[in-house]
N, C-alpha and C positions, 0 to 999 in steps of 0.2 A: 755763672750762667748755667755750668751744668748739672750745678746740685738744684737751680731754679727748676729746670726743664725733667729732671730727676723726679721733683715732688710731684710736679702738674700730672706728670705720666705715672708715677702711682698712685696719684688721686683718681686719674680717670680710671683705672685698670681698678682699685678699688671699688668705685661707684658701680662698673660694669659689672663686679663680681654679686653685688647685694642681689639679693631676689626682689624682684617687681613684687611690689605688693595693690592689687587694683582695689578699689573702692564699689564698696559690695552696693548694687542698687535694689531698693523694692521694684519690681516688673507690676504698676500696674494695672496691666492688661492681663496677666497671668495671677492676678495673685487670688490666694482664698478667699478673701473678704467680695472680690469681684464677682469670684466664680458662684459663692454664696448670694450675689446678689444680682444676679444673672440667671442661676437655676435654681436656686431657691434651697432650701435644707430639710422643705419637707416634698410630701407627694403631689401639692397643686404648683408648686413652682415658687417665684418670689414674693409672692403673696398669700400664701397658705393659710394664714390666719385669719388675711381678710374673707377667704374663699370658704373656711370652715364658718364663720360667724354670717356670711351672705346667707350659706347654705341653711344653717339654723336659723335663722330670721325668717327665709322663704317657709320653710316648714311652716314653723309656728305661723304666719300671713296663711298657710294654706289651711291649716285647723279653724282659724279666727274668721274665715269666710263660709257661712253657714246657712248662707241667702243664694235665691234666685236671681239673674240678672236676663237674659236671654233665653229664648229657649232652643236657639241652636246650641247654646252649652251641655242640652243632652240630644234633641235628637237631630243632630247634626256628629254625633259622637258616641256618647255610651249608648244610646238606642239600638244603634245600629251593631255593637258589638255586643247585646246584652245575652246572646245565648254562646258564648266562647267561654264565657266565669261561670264559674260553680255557685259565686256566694256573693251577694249582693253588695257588703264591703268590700272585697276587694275589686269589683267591677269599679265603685264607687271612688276609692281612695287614691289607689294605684295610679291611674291615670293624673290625677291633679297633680301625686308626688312627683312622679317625671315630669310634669309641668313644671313643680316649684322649683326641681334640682337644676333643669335650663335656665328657670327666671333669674336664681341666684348664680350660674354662671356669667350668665348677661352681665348682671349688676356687677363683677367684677373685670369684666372687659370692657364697659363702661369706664370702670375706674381707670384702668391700663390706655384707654384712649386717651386720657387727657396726661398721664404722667407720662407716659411717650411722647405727644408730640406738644407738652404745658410744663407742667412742674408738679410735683405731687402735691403741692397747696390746694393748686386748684384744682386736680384730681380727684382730692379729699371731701371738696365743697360739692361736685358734680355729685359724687357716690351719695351725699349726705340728700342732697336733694331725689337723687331717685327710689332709696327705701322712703323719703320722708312723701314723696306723693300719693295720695289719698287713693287716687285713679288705677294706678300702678298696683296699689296695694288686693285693689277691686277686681283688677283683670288678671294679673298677672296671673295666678294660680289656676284660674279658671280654665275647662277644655273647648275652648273655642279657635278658632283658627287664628285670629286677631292676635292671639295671645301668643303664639307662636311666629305671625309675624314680627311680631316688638322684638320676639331673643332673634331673629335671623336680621334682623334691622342692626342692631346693638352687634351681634359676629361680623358684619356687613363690613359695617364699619373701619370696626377696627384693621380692615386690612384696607380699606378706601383711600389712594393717592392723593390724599388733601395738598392745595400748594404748597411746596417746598418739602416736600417730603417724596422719598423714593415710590416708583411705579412699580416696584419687584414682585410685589403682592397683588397686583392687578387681576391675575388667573385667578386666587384665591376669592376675594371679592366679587368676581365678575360669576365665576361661581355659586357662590350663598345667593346671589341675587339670582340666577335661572332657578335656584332650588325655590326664592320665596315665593317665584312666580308662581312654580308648581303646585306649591301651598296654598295659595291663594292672589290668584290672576291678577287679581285690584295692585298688586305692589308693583306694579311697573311704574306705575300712576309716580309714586313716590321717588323712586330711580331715575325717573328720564332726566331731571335738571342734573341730578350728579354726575351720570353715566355723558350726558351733554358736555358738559363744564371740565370731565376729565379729559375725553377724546378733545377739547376747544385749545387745553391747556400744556397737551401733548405735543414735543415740537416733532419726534418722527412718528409723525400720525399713520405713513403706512407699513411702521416696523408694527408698532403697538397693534394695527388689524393684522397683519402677515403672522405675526409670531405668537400672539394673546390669542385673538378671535378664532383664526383659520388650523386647521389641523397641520399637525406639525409635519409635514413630509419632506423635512430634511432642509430647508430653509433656516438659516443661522444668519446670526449678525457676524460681523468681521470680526469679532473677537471668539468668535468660537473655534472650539477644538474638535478635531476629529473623535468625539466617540460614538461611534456609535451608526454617525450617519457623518453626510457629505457638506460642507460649510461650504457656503456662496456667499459673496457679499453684495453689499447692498446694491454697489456700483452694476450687479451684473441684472438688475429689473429689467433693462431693458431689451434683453434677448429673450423672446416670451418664449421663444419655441425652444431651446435650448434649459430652461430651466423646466418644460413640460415633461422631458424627457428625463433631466437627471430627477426630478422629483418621485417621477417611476420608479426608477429606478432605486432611489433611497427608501423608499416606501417598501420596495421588496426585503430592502437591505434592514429596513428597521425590525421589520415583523421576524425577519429569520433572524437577529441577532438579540432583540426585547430589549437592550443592556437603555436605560434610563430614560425612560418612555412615560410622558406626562400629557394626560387628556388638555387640549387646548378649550376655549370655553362653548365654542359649537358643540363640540364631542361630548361634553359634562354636559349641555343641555340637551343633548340629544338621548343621552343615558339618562338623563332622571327623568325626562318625558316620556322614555321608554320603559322604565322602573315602575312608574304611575300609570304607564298604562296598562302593563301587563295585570298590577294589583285591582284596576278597577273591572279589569276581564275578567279575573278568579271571583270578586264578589257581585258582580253584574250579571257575568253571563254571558255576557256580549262586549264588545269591543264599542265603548263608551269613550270620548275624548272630554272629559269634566271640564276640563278648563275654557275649553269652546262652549259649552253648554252654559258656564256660569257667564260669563260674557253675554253671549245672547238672550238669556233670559236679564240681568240684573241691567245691562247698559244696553244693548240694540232695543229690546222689548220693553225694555223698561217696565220690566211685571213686578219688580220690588215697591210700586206706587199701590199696589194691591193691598198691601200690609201696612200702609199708611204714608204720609205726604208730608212735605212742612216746605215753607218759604224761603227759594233759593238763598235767604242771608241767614239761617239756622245755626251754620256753623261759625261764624264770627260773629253772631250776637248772643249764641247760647252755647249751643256743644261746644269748642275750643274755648272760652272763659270758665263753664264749668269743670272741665276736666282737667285744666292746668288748676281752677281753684285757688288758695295763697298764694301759690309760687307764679300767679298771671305778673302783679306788679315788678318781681324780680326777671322774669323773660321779657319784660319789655328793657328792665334797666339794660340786660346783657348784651341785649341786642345792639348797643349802644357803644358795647366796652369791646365786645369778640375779637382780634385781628380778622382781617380781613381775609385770610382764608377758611375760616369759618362761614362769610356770608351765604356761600352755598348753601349753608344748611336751613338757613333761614327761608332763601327762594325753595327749597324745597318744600318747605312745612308749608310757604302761603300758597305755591303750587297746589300740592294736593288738596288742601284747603279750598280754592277755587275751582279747580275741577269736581270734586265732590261735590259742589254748591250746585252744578246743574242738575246735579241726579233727585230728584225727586224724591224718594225713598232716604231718609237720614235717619242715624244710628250714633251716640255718643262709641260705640266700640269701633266703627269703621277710620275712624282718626284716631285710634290710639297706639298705631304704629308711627304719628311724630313724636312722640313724648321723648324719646330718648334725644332727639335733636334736642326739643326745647329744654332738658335738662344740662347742655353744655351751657348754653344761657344763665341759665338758675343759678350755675356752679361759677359761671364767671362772675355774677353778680355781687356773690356774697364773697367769693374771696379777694373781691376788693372795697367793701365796706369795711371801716374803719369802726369807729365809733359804734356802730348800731350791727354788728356782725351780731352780735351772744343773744341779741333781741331778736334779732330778724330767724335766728334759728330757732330760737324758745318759741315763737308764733308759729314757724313752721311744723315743730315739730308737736306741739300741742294743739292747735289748729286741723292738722290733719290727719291724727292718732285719733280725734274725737269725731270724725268723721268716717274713719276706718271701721270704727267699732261700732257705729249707727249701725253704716252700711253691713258690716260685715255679719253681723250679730243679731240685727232688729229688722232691717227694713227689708220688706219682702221676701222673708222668708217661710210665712205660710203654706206655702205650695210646695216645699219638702218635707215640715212637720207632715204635711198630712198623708204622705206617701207613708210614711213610718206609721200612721194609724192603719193605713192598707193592708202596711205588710204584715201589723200584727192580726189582722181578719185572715190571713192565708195562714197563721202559725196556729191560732185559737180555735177555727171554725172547722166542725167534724165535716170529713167528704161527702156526705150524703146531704149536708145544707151549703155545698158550696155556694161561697157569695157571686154576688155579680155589680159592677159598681157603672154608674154612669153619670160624668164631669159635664156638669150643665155651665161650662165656665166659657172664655175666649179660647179660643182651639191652641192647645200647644201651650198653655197654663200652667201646668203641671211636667215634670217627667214621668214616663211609664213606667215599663216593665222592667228598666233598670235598677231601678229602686225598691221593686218588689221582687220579681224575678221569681216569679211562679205563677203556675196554669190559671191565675184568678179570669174570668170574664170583665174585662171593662173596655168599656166605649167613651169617646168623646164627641162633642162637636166640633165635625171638618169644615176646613173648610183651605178648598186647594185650589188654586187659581184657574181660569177658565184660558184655556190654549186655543179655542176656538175662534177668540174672535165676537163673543156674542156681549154687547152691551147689556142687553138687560139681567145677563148671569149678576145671582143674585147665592153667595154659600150656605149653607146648614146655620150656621155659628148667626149669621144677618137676621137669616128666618126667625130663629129661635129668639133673639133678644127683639126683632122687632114686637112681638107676640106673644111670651114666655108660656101663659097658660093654655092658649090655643092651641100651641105648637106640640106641648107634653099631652093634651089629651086626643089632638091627631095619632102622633105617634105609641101611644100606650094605650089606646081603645080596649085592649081583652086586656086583661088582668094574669094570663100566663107569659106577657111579654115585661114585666113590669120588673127592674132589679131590684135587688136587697136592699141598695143604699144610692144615695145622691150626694153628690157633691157640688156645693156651687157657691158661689162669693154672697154676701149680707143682702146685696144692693138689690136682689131680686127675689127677695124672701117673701116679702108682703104679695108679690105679683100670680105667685107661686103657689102660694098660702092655701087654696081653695083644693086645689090637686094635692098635697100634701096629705090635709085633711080627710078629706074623701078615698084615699089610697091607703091608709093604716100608718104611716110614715111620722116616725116621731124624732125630735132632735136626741143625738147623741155624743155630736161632739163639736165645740166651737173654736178654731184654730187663728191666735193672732195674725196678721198677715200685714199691714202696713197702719201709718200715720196719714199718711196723704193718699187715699182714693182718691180712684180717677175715672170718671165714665162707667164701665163695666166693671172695673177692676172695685170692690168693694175691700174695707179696713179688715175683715174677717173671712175665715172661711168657715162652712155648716157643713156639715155630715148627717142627711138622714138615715136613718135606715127604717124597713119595714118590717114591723109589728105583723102576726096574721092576726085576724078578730077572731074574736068566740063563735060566730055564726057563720064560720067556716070549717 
């Protein structure tokens, strides 16, 4: 028995003596491969390759667009900045490239939207769809405001508390959206169902106003710590007059101590309305508030029926089928597939869609900040096609590369070439025959002095909308095409008023013909311009210029 009890106790005394040896585990939460795929290995972060090939894509979309589209694309933009450049490309280029290096950021927060809160499948489909749209391709680059809407849409986003996903980001969001406002007033239009559906789906809807909205004077949820300022909780709302006081007091307490101090989203909209306003002081002159002005002119006064009209269903029988283009049949399928916390995005597109229907004044560019919703559609669609995924992409992607390049390359793009015929009459023509030109076209046809960007003399026909009130106001640009040859030998009667050269579209060459003749004026140069004329808008442009005779 005691040589038993002998062994047991130098067993156990042995065992105790051995050294613990633990079993090595990967941590991972900690480990490189994670860390690697969390911040990434190069400078754009876990995507750096997608972000350098967005980036080079966007460029080259921005070289490959070479056409006209609107004419707020310049003088809504470079017009207004055309004496701060020295040199005509760079006025020209520069601008678009910051364009394209936003659109291509987009395009990969785009992608980040759906591998956050999807799978990078369908992330992959989304991304493919939105370089693959035609429309996209059209705008994206372009310096209109529209276009800078879509990238503040697409940043929006991705920090937007879609259901089942954290509110942390709410500031951030709420944020980008007073800035798109800033941009361009009309994006509220677009927010209100989200900005709705978030506060609807929020259960402490007066933390989310109290701590998101309202500035932060020291008001904390129960989980907070003392730094900085004074934690209250929730339970104590109801002593109004007790929190009036400490919140003074934290206020005093926050500003003298600064330590981790974050604009709430009044504050951030109150800053960049006041960012905006100041800038429109320095180039006005006067204390202007733009975004009241576009409001009032575009939707109380509805003076955008000025510039032309179309039938309240415009945009669901034409503009939204044309501008989604191929990818229409795939957003209808997706519509069908999304989870259900996607349908928001849905009421928002037919949203904005139905309220733009009452405005009178319609524009394929003023809905092209839903496009990025409808591409979570697009993106759901095809990555769950089976069978017909490689086809539906080959259609896509050939389909609307051959449209890109119409567009980009051919159509409408006369009314730049011709500026580059301008510019070379300011480079070739001695100072003492300085030219003089005058655009007998639709007012705002052309870009000016951006594209020349020298002392040349040139006019066009105005025509600016009449603020008075008087119905039978009747502009320059109406006069002139009701009458084209009446109206040039009203206005050019003496022959010392008369320019060097004319410019004007085919369509009114024959009307014109007589005064041409009789003025010394001979063709010198004929500028493709589109396939499809329309009204005024003629397939070519002409460039006269004036001959003097011999018997002068």
């Amino acid at each position: 028995m005691d040589t038993l009890r002998r062994k047991l106790f130098l067993g156990r005394h042995a065992a105790a003596s051995e050294t613990v040896r633990l079993r090595k585990r990967k941590s991972i939460l900690y480990s490189k491969e994670r860390c690697k795929t969390e911040q990434g290995a190069g400078l754009f972060g876990p995507d750096s390759y997608l972000t350098m090939f967005s980036i080079v894509l966007r460029i080259v979309n921005c070289f490959l667009v070479q056409t006209s589209f609107v004419p707020d694309e310049y003088w809504q933009s470079l017009e207004v900045a055309h004496n701060m450049k020295d040199t005509v490309q760079l006025l020209i280029w520069v601008p678009r490239l910051v364009q394209s290096l936003l659109a291509a950021l987009a395009d990969v927060k785009l992608y980040s939207i759906m591998k956050k809160n999807e799978s990078t499948e369908i992330a992959k489909w989304v991304y493919f769809s939105q370089v693959c749209s035609w429309f996209t391709w059209y705008c994206s680059t372009r310096t209109i405001t529209n276009s800078m809407e879509a990238v503040l849409t697409i940043f929006t986003l991705y920090y937007y508390p879609f259901q089942g996903t954290k509110t942390g980001n709410s500031s951030k969001y709420l944020a980008l959206i007073a800035f798109a406002i800033i941009v361009r007033p009309t994006a509220v239009i677009l927010w209100l169902p989200l900005l709705f559906f978030h506060f609807w789906q929020e259960l402490k809807k007066l933390d989310l106003f109290l701590y998101k909205c309202l500035p932060p004077l020291g008001i904390q949820t129960r989980e907070a710590k003392l730094e900085g300022t004074l934690a209250i909780t929730s339970q104590d709302y109801d002593y109004q007059a007790l929190i009036s006081a400490l919140n003074v007091v934290c206020s005093i307490w926050r500003e003298a101590s600064r330590f981790h101090y974050h604009l709430s989203e009044i504050e951030s909209m109150c800053l960049t309305l006041g960012i905006s306003l100041t800038i429109d002081r320095i180039f006005y002159g006067e204390w202007v508030m733009v975004q009241w002005n576009f409001l009032k002119f575009n939707v109380i006064q509805n003076m955008g029926s000025f510039y032309g009209s179309h039938p309240w269903h415009w945009y669901f029988t034409q503009g939204f089928p044309v501008i989604m283009g191929t990818h229409f049949p795939f957003f209808i399928h997706g519509c069908l597939l999304v989870p259900k916390k996607y349908r928001v995005s849905l009421i928002a597109v037919i949203w904005t869609l139905v309220v733009y229907s009452f405005l009178s004044h319609k524009e394929f560019r003023f809905i092209y900040p839903v496009m990025p919703f409808c591409m979570l559609f697009c993106g759901y669609s095809l990555a769950n096609l089976k069978t017909w995924k490689k086809p539906a992409a080959c259609l896509l992607l050939v389909a609307n590369m051959s449209v890109v390049l119409y567009t980009g390359l051919i159509h409408q793009r006369g009314t730049l070439d011709v500026m580059q015929n301008v510019q070379h009459l300011c480079e070739d023509t001695p100072e003492k025959d300085e030219p003089s030109l005058f655009f007998l076209m639709p007012c705002h046809s052309t870009p000016f002095y951006s594209h020349v960007h020298c002392p040349i003399k040139m006019h066009f026909l105005e025509c600016p909308p009449d603020l008075t009130g008087n119905n039978s106001y009747v502009d320059e640009a109406d006069l002139f095409f009701e009458e084209p040859l009446k109206w040039l030998n009203i206005r050019f009667s003496g022959q010392a008023s008369l320019p060097t050269h004319l410019v004007f579209y085919n369509v009114i060459e024959q009307k014109i013909e007589p005064f041409l003749m009789t003025r010394g004026y001979v063709k010198t140069a004929v500028l493709f311009h589109t396939h499809l004329p329309d009204g005024r808008i003629g397939s070519h442009i002409h460039v006269y210029e004036r001959k003097m005779m011999d018997n002068r």
